[in-house]
C-alpha positions in Angstrom: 34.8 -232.9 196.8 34.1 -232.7 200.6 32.2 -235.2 201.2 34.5 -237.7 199.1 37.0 -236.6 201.6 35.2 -237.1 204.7 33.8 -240.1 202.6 37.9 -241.4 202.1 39.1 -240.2 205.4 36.6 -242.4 207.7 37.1 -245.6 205.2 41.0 -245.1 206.3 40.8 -244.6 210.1 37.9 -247.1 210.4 40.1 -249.5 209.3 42.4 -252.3 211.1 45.2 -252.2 208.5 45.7 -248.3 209.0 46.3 -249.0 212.5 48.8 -251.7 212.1 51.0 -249.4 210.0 51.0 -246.5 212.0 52.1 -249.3 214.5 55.0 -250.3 212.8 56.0 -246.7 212.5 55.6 -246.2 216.5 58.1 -249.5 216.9 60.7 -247.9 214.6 60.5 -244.8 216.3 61.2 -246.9 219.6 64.1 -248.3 218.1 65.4 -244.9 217.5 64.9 -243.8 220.6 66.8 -247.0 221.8 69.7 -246.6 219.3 70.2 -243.0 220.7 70.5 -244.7 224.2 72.9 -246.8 223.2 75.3 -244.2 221.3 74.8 -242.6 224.7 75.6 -245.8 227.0 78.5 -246.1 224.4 80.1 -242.6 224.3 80.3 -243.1 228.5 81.5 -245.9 228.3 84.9 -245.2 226.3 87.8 -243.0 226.5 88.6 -240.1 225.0 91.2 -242.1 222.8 88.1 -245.2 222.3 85.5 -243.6 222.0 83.5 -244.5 218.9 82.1 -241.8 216.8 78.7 -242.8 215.2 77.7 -241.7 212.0 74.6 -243.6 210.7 71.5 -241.2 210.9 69.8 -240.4 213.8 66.6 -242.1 212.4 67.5 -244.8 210.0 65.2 -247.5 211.3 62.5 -245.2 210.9 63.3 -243.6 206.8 64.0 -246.9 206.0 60.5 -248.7 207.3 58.4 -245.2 206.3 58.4 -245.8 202.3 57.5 -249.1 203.2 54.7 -248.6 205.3 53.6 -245.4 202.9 53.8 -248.3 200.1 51.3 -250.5 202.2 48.9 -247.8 202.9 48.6 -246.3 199.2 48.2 -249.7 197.9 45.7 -251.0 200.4 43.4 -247.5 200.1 42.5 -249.0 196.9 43.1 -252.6 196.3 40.9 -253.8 199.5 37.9 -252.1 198.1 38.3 -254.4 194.9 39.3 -257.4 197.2 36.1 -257.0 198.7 34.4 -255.6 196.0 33.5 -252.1 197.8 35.1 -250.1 194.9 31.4 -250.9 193.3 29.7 -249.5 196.1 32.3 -245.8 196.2 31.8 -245.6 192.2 27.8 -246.0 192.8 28.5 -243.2 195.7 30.5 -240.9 193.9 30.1 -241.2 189.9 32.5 -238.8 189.0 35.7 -241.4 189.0 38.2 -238.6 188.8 36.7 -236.8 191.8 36.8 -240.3 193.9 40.7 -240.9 193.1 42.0 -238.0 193.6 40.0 -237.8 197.1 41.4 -241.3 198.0 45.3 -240.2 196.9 44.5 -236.8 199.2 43.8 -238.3 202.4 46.4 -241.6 202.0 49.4 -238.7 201.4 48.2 -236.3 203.8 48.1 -238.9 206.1 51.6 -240.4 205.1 52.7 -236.9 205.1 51.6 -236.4 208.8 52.9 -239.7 210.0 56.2 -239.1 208.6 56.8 -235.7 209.9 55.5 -236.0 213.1 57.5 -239.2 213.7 61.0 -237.9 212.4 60.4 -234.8 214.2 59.7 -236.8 217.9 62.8 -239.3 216.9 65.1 -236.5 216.6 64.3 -234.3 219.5 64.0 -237.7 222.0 66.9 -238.5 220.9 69.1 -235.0 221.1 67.1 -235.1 224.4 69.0 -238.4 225.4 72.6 -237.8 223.9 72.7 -234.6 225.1 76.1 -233.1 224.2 78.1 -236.1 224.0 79.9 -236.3 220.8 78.0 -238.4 219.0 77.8 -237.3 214.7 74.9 -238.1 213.9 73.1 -235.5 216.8 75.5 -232.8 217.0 73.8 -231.1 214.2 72.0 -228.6 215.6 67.3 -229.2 215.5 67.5 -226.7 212.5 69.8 -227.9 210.4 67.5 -231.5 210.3 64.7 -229.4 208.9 65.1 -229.9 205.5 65.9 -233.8 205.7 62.3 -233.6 207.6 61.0 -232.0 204.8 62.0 -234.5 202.6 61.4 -237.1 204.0 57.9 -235.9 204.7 57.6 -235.6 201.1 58.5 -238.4 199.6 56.6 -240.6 202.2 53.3 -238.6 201.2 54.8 -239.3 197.2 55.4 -242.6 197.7 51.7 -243.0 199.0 50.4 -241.2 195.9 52.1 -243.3 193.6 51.0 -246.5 195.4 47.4 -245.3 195.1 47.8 -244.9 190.8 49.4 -248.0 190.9 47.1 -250.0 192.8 43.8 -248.6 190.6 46.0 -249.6 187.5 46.7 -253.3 188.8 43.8 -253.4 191.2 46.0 -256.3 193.4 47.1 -255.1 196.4 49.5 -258.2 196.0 51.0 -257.2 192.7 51.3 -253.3 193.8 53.5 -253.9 196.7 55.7 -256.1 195.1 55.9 -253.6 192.4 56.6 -251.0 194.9 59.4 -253.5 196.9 61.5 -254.0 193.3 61.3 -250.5 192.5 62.2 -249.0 196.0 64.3 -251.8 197.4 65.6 -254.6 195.2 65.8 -252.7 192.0 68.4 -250.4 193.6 70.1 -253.0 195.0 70.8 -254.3 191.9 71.9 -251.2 190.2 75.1 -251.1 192.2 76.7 -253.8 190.3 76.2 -251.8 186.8 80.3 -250.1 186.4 80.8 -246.4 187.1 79.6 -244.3 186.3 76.6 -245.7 185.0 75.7 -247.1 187.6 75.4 -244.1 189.9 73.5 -242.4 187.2 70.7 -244.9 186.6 70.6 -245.6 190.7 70.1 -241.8 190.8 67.0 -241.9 189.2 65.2 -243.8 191.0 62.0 -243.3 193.0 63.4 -244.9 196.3 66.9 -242.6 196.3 65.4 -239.0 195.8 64.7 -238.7 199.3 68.3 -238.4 200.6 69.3 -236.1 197.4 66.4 -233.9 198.3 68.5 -233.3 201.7 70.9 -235.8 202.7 71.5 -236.3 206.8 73.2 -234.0 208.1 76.3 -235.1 209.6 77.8 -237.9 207.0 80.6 -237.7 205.6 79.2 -238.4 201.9 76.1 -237.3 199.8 74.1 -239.3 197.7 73.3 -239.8 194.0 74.2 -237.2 191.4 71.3 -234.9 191.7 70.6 -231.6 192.7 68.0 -231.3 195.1 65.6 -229.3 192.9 65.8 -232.0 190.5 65.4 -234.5 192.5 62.4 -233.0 193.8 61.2 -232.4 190.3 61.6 -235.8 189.3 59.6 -237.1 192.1 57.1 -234.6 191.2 57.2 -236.1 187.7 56.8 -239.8 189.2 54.1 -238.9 191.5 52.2 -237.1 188.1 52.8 -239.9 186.1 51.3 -242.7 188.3 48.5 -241.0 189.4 47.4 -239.9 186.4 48.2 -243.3 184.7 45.6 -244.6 187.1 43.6 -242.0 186.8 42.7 -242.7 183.0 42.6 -246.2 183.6 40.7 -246.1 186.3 37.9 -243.8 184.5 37.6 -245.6 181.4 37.2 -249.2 182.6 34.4 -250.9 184.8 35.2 -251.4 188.1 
């Protein structure tokens, strides 16, 4: 299993679309760092009796590009070896199917899982660093009390990877897996809000793109989301995550490549 992951881990650095997504995470966290600026340039700015109070999460642009980019990288980890018709050579390499999925899925989420912590975690501190203690919502929690919306974020950036990587060695398109993964974390929510209450809610609840923020919401808004707990939540994207890998793994170990 070693080798498959050293084997996995130098495919994914080595390549250019890797780096292009860990770029598009390094522009979102710019444009946090530039949205805390601004709630600073604009809490100066105003009166006591103006002054606007922000509430939309310290690092929206980024928790709203990361399932995105984790998308991208889960699908391309396996769909470009069948565009280019490498997944021949990795099977030859490594026989044992099983063994060269679930290396594949490890390094894609731990890397997922590394990208998103690390950049929540630099987004939040730069920008407490900038606002200081003006009284801007979304950064007067205090560092600890973000830790658990780290966490989950972190989590379900590394889930969504995994479940990206069963999908793609199910439809072996990296075409037809992200725009899977766009209607089921995007548009397909989207659409749910226009099913009546409380119906609606429910059904939007249980989907793979909203158990993030009912794992641990923001802090500092004035509202939570969905109708789960955050254990279940975190069960049911256990249960997604399970389900898509190992949907891909049966497929993928049964059928030629």
């Amino acid at each position: 299993m070693r080798d498959a992951l050293a084997a996995e881990w130098l495919k994914l650095r080595s390549v250019r679309s890797t780096m292009w997504i860990l770029g598009t995470v390094v522009v979102c966290m710019l444009l946090c760092v530039l949205w805390a600026w601004y709630a600073a340039r604009s809490s100066d700015g105003s009166s006591a009796q103006q002054r606007e109070v922000v509430s939309a999460p310290a690092d929206q642009p980024l928790t709203l590009a990361l399932p995105l980019c984790a998308m991208v990288l889960g699908s391309l980890t396996i769909t470009s070896e069948y565009a280019t018709g490498m997944i021949r050579v990795s099977a030859a390499a490594s026989p044992r199917r099983l063994r060269l999925l679930s290396a594949k899925a490890l390094v894609a989420g731990a890397v997922a899982l590394a990208a998103g912590l690390v950049s929540v975690s630099v987004v939040l501190l730069a920008g407490k660093a900038i606002v200081g203690d003006r009284p801007v919502e979304a950064f007067e929690t205090p560092v600890t009390g973000h830790v658990p919306h780290l966490l989950a974020t972190g989590a379900a950036t590394a889930a969504i990877t995994v479940v990206t990587v069963g999908l793609g060695a199910v439809l072996r398109s990296g075409a037809a897996t992200i725009t899977l993964g766009v209607m089921l974390l995007f548009v397909l929510p989207t659409l749910i809000v226009a099913v009546p209450s409380p119906y609606g809610e429910r059904i939007w609840s249980v989907l793979p793109g909203t158990l993030s923020e009912q794992m641990a919401s923001p802090p500092g808004l004035p509202y939570d989301y969905g109708v789960l707990s955050a254990p279940a939540a975190a069960g049911l994207l256990a249960v997604y995550v399970a389900a898509a890998l190992g949907t891909g793994a049966y497929v993928f170990c049964r059928r030629d490549v």
